[in-house]
Backbone bond lengths (Angstrom), bond angles and torsions (degrees), N, CA, C in turn:
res aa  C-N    CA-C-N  psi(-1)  N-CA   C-N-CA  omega(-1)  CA-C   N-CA-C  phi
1 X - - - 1.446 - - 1.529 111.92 -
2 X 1.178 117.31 -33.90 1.466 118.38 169.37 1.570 104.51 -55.95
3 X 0.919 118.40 -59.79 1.950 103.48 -178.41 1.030 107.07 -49.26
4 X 1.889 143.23 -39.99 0.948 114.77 165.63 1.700 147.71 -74.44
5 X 1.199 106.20 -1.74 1.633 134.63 157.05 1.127 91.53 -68.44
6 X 1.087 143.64 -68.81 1.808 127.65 -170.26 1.226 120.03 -54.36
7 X 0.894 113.17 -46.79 1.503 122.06 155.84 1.443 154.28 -30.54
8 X 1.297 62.13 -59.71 1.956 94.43 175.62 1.691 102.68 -80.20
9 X 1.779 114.04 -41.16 1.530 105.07 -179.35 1.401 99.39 -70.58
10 X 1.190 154.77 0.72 1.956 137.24 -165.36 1.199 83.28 -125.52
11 X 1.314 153.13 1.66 1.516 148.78 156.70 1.776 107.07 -52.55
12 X 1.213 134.77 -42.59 1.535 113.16 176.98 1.453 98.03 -79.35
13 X 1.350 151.06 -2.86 1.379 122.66 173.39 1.427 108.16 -80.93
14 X 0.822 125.89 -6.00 1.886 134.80 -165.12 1.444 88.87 -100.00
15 X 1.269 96.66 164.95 1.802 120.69 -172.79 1.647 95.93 -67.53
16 X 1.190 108.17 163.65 0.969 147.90 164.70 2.117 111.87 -47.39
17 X 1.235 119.15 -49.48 1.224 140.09 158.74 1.694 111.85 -46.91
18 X 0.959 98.63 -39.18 1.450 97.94 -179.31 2.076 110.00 128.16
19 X 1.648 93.60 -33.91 1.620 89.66 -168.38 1.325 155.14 25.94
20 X 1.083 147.30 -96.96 1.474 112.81 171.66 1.565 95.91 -114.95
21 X 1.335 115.91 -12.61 1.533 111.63 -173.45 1.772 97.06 -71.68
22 X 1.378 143.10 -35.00 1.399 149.63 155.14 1.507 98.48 -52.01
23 X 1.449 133.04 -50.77 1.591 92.74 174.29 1.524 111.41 -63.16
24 X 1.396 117.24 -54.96 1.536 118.01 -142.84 1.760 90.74 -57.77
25 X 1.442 148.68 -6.69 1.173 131.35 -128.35 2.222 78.64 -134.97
26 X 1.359 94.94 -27.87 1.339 102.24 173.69 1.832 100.94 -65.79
27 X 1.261 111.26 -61.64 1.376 121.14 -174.87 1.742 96.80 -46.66
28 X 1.145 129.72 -82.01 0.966 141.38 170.41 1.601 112.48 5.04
29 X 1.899 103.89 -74.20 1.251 114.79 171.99 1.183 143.05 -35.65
30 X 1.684 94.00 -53.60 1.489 130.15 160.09 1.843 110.21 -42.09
31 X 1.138 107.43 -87.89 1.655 125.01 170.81 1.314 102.31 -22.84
32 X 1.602 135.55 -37.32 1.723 133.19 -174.44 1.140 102.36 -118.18
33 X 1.415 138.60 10.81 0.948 128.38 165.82 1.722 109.71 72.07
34 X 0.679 102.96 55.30 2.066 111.10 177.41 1.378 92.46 -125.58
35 X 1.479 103.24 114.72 1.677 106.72 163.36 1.726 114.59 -70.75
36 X 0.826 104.09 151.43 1.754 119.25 -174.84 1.883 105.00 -102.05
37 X 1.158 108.48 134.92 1.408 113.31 158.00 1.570 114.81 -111.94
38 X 1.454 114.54 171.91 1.580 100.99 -177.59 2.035 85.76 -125.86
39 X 1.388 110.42 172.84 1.572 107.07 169.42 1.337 110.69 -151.17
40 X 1.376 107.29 134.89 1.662 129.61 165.59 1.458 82.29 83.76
41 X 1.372 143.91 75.76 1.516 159.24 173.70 1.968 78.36 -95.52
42 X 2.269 81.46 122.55 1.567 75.63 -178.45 1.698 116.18 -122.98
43 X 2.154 86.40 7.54 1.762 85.19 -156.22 1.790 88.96 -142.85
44 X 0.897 123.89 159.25 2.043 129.95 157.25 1.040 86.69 -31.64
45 X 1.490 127.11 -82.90 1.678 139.86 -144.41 1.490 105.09 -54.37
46 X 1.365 120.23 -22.71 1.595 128.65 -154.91 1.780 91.41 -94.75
47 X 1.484 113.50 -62.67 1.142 127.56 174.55 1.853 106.22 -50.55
48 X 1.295 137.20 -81.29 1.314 131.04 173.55 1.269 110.71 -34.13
49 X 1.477 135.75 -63.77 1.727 108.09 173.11 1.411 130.41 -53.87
50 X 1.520 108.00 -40.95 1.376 97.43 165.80 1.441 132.01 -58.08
51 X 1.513 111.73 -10.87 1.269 120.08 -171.99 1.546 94.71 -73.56
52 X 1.311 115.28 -71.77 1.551 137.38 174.59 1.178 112.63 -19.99
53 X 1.486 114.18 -39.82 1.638 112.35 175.03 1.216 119.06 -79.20
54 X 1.574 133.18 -24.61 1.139 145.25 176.71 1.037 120.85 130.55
55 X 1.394 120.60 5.70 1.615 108.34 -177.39 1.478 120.32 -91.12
56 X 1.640 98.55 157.01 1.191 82.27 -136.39 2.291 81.68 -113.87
57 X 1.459 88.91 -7.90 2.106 86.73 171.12 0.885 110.50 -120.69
58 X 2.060 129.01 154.42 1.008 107.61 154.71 1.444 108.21 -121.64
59 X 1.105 112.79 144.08 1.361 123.73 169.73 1.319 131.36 -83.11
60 X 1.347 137.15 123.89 1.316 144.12 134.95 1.975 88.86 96.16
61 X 1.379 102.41 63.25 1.944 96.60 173.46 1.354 99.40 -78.65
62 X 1.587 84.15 154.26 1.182 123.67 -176.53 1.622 115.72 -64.09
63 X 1.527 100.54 -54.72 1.565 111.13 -175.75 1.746 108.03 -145.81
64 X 1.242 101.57 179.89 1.648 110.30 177.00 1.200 114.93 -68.46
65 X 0.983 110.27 -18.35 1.737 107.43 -169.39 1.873 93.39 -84.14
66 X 1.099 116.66 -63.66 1.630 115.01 171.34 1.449 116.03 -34.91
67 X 1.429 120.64 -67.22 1.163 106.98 168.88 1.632 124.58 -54.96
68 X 1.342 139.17 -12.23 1.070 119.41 -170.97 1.301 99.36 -71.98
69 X 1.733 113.29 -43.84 1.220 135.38 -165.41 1.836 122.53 -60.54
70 X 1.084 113.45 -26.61 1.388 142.71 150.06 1.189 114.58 -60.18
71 X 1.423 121.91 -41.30 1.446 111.62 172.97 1.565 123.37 -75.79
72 X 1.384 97.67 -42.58 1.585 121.26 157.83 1.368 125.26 -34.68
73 X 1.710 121.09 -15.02 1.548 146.45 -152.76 1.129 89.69 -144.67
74 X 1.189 158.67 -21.75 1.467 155.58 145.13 1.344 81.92 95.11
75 X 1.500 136.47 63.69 1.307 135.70 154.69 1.658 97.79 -103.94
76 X 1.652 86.72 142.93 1.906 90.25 170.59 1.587 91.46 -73.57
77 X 1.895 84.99 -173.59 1.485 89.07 -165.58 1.703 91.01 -149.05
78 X 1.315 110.18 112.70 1.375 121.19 149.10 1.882 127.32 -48.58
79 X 1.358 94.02 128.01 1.639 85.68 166.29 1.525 107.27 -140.42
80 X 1.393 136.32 179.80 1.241 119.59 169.80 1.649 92.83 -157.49
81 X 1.631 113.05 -169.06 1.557 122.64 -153.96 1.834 96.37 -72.56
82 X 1.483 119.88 -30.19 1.385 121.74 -178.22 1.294 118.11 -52.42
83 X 1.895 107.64 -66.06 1.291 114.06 163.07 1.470 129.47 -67.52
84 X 1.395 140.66 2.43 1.608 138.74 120.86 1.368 111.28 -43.91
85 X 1.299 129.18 -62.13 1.509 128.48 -156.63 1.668 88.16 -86.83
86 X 1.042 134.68 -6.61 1.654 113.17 165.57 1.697 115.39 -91.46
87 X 1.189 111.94 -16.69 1.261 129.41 -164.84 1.909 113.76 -49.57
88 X 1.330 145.48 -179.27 1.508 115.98 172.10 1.507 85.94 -113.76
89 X 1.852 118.05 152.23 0.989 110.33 163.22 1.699 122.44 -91.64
């Protein structure tokens, strides 16, 4: 768990994307066995890298197109009362 505290603290100098401090912290996860979720997945492109890194849920999408794409990656898929009440009827 300490590698992932190291990790996790050099994560705000890295981009916004995640950059290599999001891989090494992916590896990390991986190596101890901590599943990873990703959140507010808003695009294919968003969903496929996160896939690539290993995660394996996503939580709280943004739109249909993300979730299809998540399903497509055989990631479960979080939803909650926000994303219902944002949803169109």
């Amino acid at each position: 768990m300490d590698k992932v505290k190291l990790v996790l603290s050099e994560k705000p100098r890295e981009s916004a994307g995640g950059g290599l401090a999001g891989e090494r912290l992916a590896q990390t996860c991986r190596g101890n066995s901590i599943r990873m979720a990703s959140h507010d997945d808003n695009s294919a492109e968003k969903v496929a890298a996160v896939s690539r890194l290993g995660v394996m849920l996503s939580e709280f999408l943004v739109n249909l197109e993300a979730a299809r794409a998540a399903r497509r990656h055989g990631m479960l898929i979080s939803l909650g009362p926000r994303t219902f009440c944002a949803a169109p009827r």
